[in-house]
LUMMI-171652 format. One record per residue (C-alpha): x, y, z; residue in one letter; residue number from 1. Coordinates in Angstrom, 2 decimals. Layout:
N
(site (X; Y; Z); "A"; NUM)
...
% end
This chain:
285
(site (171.04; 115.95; 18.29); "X"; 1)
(site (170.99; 118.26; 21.50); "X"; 2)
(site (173.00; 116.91; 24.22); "X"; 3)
(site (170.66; 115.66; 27.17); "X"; 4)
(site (171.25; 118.24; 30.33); "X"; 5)
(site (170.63; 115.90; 33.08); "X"; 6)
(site (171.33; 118.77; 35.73); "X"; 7)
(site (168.08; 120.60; 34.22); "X"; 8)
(site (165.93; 117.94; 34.20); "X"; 9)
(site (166.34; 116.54; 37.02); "X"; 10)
(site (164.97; 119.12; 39.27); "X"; 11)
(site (161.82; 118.87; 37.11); "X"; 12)
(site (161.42; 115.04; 38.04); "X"; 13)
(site (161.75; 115.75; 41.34); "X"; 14)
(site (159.04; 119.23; 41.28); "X"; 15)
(site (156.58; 116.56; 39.64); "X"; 16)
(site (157.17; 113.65; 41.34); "X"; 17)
(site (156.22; 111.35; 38.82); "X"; 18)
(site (159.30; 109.26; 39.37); "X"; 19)
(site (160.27; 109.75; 42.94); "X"; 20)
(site (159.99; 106.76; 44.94); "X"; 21)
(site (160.37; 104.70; 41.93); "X"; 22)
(site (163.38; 102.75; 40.92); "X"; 23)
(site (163.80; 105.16; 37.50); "X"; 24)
(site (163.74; 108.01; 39.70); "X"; 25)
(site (166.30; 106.97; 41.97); "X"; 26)
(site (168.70; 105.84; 39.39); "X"; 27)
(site (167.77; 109.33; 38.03); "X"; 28)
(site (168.83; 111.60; 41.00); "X"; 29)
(site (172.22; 108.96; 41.32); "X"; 30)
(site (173.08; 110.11; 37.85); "X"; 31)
(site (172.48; 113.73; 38.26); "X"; 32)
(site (174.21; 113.83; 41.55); "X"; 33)
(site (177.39; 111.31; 40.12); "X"; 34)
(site (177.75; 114.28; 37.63); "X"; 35)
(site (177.16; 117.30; 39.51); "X"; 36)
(site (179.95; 115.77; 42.30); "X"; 37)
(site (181.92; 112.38; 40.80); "X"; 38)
(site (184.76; 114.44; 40.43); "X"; 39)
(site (184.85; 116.57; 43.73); "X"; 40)
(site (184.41; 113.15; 45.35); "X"; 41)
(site (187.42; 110.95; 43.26); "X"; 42)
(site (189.55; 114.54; 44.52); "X"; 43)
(site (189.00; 114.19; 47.59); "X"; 44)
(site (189.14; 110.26; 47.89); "X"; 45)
(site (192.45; 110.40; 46.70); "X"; 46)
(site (193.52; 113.15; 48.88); "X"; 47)
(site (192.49; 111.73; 51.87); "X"; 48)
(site (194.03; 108.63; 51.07); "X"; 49)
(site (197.39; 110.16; 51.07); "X"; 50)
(site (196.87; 111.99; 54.12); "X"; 51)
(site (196.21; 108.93; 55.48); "X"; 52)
(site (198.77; 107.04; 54.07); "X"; 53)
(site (201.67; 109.67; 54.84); "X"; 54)
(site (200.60; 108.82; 58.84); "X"; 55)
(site (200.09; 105.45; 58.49); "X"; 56)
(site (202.82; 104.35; 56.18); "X"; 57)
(site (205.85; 103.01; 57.34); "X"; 58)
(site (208.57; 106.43; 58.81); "X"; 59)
(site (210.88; 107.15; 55.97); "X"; 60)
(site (214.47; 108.84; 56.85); "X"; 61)
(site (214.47; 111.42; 53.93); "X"; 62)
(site (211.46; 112.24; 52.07); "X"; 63)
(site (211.63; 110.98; 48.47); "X"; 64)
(site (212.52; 114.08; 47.15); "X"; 65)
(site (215.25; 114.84; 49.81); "X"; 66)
(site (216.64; 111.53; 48.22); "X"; 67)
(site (216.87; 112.59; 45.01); "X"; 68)
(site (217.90; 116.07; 46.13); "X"; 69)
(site (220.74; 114.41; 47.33); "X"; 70)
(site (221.47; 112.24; 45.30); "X"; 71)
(site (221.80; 115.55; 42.75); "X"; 72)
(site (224.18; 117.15; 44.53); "X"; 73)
(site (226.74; 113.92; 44.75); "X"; 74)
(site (226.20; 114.26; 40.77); "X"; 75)
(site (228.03; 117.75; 41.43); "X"; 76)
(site (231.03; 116.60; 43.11); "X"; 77)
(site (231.05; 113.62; 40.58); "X"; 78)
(site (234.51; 113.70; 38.19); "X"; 79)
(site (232.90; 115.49; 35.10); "X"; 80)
(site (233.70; 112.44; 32.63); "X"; 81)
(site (231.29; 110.03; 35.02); "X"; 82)
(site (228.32; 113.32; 36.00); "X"; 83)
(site (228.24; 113.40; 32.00); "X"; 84)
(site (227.34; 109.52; 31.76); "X"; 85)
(site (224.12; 110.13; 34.28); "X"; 86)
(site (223.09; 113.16; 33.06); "X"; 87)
(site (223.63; 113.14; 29.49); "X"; 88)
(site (220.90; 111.00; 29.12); "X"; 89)
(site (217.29; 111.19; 30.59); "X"; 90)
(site (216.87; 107.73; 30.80); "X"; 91)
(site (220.14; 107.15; 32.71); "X"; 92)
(site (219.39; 110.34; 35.26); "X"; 93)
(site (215.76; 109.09; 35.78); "X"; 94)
(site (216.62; 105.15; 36.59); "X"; 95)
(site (219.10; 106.61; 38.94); "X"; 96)
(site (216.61; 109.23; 41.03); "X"; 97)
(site (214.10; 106.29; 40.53); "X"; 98)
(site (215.99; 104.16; 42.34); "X"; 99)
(site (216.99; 106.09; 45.12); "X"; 100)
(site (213.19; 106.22; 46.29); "X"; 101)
(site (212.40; 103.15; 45.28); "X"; 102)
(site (213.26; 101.31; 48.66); "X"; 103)
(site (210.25; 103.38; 50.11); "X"; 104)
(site (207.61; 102.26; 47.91); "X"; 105)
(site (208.70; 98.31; 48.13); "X"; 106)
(site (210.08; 97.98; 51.53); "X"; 107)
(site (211.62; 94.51; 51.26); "X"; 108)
(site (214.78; 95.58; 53.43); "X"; 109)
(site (215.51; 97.12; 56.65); "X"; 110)
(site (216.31; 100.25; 56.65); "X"; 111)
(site (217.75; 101.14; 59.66); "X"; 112)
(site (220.54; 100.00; 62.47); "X"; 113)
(site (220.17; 99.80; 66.10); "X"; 114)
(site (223.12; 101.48; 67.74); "X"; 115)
(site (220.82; 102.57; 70.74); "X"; 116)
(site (217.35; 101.43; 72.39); "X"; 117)
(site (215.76; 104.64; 73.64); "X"; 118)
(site (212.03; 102.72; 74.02); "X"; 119)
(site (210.67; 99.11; 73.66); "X"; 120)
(site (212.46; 96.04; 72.22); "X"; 121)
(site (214.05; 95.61; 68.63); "X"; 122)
(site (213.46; 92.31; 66.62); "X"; 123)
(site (216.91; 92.35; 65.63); "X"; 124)
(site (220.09; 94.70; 64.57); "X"; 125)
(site (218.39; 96.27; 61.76); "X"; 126)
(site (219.65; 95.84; 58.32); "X"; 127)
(site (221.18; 98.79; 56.20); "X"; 128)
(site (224.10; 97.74; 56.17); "X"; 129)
(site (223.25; 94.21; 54.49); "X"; 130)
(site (220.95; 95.92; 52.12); "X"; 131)
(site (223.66; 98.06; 50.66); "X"; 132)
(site (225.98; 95.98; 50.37); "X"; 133)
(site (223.68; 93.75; 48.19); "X"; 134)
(site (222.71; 96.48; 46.06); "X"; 135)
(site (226.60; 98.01; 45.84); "X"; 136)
(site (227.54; 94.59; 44.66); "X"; 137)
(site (224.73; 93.75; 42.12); "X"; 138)
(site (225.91; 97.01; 40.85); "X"; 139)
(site (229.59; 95.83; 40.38); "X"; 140)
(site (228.50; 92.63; 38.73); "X"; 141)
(site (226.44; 94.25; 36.61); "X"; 142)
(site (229.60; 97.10; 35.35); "X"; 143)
(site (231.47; 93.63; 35.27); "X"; 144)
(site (228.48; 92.06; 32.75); "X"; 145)
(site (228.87; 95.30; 30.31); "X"; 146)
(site (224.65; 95.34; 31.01); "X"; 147)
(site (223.15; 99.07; 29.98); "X"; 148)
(site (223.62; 101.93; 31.98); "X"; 149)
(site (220.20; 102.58; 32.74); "X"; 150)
(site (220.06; 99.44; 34.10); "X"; 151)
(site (223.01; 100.21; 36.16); "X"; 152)
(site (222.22; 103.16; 37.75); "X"; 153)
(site (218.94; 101.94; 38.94); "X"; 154)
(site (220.91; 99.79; 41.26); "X"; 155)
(site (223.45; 102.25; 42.20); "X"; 156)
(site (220.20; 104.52; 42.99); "X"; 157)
(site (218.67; 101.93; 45.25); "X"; 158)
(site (222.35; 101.26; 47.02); "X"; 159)
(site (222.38; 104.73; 47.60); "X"; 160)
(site (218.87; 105.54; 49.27); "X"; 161)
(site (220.81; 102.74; 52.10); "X"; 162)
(site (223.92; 104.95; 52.78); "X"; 163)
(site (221.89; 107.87; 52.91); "X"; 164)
(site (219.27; 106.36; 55.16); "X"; 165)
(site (222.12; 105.58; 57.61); "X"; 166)
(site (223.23; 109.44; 57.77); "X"; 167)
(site (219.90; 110.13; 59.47); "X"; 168)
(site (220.63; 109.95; 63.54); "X"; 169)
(site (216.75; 108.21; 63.47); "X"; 170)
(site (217.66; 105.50; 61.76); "X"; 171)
(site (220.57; 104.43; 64.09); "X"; 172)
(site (218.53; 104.50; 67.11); "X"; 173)
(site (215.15; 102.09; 68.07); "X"; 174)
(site (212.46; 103.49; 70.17); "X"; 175)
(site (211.38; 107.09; 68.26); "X"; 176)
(site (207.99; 107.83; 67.39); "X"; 177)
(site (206.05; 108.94; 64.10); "X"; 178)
(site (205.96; 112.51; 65.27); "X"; 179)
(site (209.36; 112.39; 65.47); "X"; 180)
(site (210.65; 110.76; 63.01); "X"; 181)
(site (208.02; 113.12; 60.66); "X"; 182)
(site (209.68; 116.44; 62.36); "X"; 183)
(site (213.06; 115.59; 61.17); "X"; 184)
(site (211.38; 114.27; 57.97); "X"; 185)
(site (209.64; 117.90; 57.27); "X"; 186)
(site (212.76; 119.80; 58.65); "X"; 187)
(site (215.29; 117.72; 56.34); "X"; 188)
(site (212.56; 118.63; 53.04); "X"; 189)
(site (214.79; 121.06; 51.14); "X"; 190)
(site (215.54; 122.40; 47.37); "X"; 191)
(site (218.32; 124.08; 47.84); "X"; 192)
(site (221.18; 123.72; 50.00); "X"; 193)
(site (223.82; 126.47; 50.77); "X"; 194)
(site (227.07; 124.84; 51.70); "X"; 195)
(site (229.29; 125.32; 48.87); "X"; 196)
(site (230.27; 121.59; 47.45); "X"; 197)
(site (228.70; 120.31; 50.23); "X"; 198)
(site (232.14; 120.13; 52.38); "X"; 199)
(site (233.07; 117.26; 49.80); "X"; 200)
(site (236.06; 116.20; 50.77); "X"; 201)
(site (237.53; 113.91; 48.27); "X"; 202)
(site (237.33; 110.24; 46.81); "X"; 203)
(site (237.66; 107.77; 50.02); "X"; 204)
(site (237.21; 104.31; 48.60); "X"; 205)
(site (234.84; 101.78; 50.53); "X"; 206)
(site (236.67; 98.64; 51.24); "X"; 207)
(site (233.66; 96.92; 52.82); "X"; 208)
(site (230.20; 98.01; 52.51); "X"; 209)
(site (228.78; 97.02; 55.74); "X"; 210)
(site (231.56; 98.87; 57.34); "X"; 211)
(site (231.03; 101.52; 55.19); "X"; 212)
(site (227.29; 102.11; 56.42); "X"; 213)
(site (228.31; 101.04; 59.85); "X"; 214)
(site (231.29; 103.90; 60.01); "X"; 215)
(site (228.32; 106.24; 58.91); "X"; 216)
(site (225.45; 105.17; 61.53); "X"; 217)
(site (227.81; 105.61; 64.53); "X"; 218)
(site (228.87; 109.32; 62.78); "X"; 219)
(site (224.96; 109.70; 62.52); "X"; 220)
(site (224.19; 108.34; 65.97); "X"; 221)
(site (226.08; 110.99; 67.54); "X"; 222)
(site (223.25; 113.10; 66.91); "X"; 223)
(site (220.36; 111.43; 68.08); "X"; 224)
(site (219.01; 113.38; 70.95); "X"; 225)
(site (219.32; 116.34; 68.86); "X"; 226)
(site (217.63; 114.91; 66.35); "X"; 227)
(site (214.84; 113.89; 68.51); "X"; 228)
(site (214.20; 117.75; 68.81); "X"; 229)
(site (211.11; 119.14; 67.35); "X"; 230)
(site (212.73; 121.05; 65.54); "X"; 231)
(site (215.98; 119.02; 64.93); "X"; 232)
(site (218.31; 122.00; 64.63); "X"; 233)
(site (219.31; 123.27; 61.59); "X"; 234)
(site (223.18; 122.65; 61.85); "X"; 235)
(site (222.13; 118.78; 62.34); "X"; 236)
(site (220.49; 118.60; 58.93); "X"; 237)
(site (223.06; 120.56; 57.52); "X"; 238)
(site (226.10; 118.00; 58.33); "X"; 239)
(site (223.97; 115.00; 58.03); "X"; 240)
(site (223.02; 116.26; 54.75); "X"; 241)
(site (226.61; 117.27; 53.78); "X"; 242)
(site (227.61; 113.57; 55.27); "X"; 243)
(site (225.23; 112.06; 52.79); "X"; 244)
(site (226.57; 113.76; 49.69); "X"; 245)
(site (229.96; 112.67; 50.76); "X"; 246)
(site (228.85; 109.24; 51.39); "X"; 247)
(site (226.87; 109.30; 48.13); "X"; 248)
(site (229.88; 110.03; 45.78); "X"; 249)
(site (232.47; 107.97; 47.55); "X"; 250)
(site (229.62; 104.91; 46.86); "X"; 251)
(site (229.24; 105.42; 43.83); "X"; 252)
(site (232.99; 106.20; 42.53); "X"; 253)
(site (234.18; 103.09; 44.80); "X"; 254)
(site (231.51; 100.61; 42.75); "X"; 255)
(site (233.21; 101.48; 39.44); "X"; 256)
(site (236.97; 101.63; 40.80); "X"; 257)
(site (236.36; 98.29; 42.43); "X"; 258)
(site (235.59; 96.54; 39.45); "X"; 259)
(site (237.18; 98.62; 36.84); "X"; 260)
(site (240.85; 98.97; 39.32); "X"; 261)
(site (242.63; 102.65; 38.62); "X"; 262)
(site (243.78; 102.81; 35.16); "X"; 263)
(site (240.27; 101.73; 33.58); "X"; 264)
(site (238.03; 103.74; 36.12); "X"; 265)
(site (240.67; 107.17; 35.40); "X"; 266)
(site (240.53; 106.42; 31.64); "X"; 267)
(site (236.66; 106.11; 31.17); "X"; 268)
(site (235.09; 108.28; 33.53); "X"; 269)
(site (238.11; 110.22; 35.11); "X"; 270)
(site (237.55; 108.51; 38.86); "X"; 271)
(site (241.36; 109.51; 40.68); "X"; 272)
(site (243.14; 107.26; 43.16); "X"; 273)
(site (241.40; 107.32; 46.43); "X"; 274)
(site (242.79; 110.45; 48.82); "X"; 275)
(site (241.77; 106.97; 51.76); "X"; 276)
(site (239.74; 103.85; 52.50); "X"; 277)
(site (236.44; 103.64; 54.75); "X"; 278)
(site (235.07; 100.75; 56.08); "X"; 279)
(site (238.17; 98.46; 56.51); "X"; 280)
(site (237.15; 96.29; 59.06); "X"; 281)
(site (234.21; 93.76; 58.63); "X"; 282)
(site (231.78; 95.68; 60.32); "X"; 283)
(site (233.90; 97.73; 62.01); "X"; 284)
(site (233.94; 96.00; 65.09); "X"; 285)
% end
C-alpha cells in the first residue's frame, strides 16, 4: 500500500473546492498544516517557554552549571582517597552534581541572607544559613546510618549549592533587581577557570554551620556594590569563585570528620586534621 501524501493532496481539495467550507475540508487543511508545521511549532513553544521562564523564574546566584562547575573543582582539591569515592562511580558523581542544582528547581528554602537593604523591605533575615545546616546534618546522620553513597552525596550536593549561594555578594544583600542579579549570573557562567587550585588553602573544619555560611556572606557582602556592576568585574568572580571552592571542600571534608572523628575519616578517605575551625560562634554574632 502507497503511503497517503497529505501535503499533495491537499492543495488539490482546495483548487476544487469540493470540500472547502465543509467540516471534512477543514479537518483536512488542519491535518495538512499540523504536518507541514507541528514540529516547527512544539520547537518553538518550548523555546519560548524557557525564554520566558529564565526572566520570570525566581534569580538564581550561580547558574546550574556554574554549580556543578564548582562543585568539580572542590572534587580537585578533595584528598585523593575521598575524590575517588565520587568519581569512581557515575552514579555517585551524578547524585552529587544533581544535587547541587537541585535547590533551583524545588525552591523550598531561602536562599539568601540579608546583611544589607539597598531597596524595599525584606520579609525576614533570609535563610541560607538554616538551609545548610539542615542539609550538612542530614548528611552526617546519614554517614552515621551506613545508607549508600549515592544517597549521600545527593545531600552533600544540595548542602553545598547553600554555601556556594552565600559566596555570591547578591545573595547577602536585599533590594537588587533581575537585571542585575542576571549580569552577575551571565558573567559568573564559566568552563574553565585559571587560578591554579583555586587558592585552596587547606582543610578548616566547620564547627557550626550557620556560622559557617554566616562567616562567608559577610566575606561575600564586601563586594556588593561591585557586584551590582554591569559587568561585575572580573577579579570579583574570580575570588568569589575561588571562595566557593574553598568553602565547598572544607563542607564537605568537615561532614565526614564530624561524624567519623580523625582516625576513621584519615583511614577511609585520607581527610587530615584540620590546618583551623570556621564558624565557632553560633552565628557569629
Amino acid at each position: 500500500m502507497k503511503k497517503r501524501d497529505v501535503r499533495k493532496k491537499t492543495p488539490d481539495v482546495r483548487r476544487t473546492g469540493r470540500l472547502n467550507g465543509s467540516l471534512s475540508g477543514i479537518c483536512c487543511q488542519a491535518y495538512w498544516f499540523l504536518a507541514e508545521w507541528g514540529p516547527y511549532i512544539f520547537i518553538l513553544t518550548v523555546l519560548l517557554g524557557l525564554h520566558i521562564w529564565s526572566w520570570a523564574g525566581p534569580a538564581n546566584a550561580w547558574w546550574p552549571e556554574s554549580h556543578k562547575a564548582i562543585g568539580r573543582n572542590a572534587l580537585e582539591v578533595l584528598p585523593e582517597k575521598l575524590r575517588k569515592v565520587f568519581e569512581s562511580d557515575s552514579e555517585i558523581l551524578a547524585a552529587l552534581l544533581w544535587g547541587m542544582v537541585e535547590p533551583d528547581y524545588n525552591r523550598i528554602e531561602d536562599h539568601r541572607i540579608y546583611l544589607k537593604v539597598i531597596r524595599g523591605t525584606p520579609t525576614g533575615p533570609g535563610g541560607v544559613h538554616t538551609a545548610l545546616e539542615k542539609y550538612a546534618k542530614q548528611a552526617e546522620e546519614m554517614i552515621r546510618a551506613g545508607e549508600p553513597m549515592n544517597r549521600i552525596a545527593f545531600v552533600l550536593g544540595q548542602a553545598a549549592h547553600f554555601i556556594q549561594d552565600v559566596n555570591v555578594p547578591l545573595h547577602t544583600i536585599y533590594g537588587d533587581t533581575r537585571e542585575q542579579h542576571r549580569a552577575y549570573e551571565e558573567a559568573a557562567y564559566v568552563w574553565n577557570w585559571p587560578n591554579a587550585q583555586y587558592g585552596y588553602k587547606g582543610f578548616f573544619l566547620a564547627k557550626n554551620y550557620k556560622c559557617f555560611a554566616y562567616e562567608a556572606a559577610k566575606r561575600s557582602h564586601a563586594y556588593y556594590d561591585k557586584a551590582l556592576e554591569n559587568p561585575p568585574p572580573r577579579e570579583v568572580i574570580e575570588k568569589t569563585w575561588n571562595d566557593a571552592v574553598n568553602d565547598t571542600a572544607n563542607l564537605w571534608l568537615s561532614i565526614f570528620y564530624r561524624v567519623l572523628g580523625p582516625e576513621k575519616a584519615f583511614e577511609l578517605y585520607g581527610i587530615p586534621s584540620p590546618k583551623g575551625e570556621l564558624g565557632k560562634g553560633w552565628f557569629c554574632g
